[in-house]
Residue, then its C-alpha position, 0 to 999 in steps of 0.5 A: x155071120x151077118x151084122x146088122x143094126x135092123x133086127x128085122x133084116x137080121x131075122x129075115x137074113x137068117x131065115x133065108x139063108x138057113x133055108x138054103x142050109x147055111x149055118x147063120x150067126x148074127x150080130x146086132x152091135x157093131x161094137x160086139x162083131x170083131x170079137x164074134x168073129x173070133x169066137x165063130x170063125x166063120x166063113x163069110x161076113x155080110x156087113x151093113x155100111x150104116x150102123x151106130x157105134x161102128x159104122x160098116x166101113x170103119x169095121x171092115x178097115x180094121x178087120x183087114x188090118x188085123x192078121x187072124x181075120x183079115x182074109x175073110x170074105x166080105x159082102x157088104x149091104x147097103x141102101x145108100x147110093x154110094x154104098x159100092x164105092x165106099x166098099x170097095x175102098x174099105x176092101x170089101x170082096x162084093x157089094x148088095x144094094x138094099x133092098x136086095x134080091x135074095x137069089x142075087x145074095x145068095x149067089x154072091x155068098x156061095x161065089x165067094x165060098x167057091x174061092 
């Protein structure tokens, strides 16, 4: 699953990754993604740090501290200079900085599916 506030990095996101035969949900709203993640159950979660409503740190605190969801595996994406820091205190397994190179994502995805 991947949450995003850019439509277009949502897109593209999706198209890359369906390439590589993963099956893609995507979420523009924030406020929407808990509930996402409940009805599709999916495997991994690429999250980006800065988003209205709910920004991608504020989601992933809650997200570890509820007990149906709380494991699952998150990359988050971001652009800011100290987004790794800010995701790893949210409890975020990975960190990609924007703009990202998609073998590297691709690779931090399937390392942490491995697990």
């Amino acid at each position: 699953m991947v949450c995003d506030d850019d439509q277009g990095i949502l897109d593209v996101i999706q198209m890359l990754l369906e390439t590589e035969d993963f099956t893609v949900f995507t979420q523009i709203n924030s406020a929407n993604l808990i509930d996402n993640i409940k009805e599709n159950a999916p495997d991994l979660l690429l999250l980006d740090l800065w988003m209205p409503i709910l920004s991608g740190d504020q989601i992933l605190k809650t997200i570890r501290q509820m007990d149906d969801i709380k494991n699952i595996p998150v990359i988050v994406l971001s652009a800011s200079v100290d987004g790794s820091d800010i995701a790893e205190d949210a409890g975020a397994n990975a960190f990609v900085a924007k703009p990202f190179d998609m073998d590297d994502l691709v690779n931090k995805i399937r390392g942490l599916l491995m697990n």
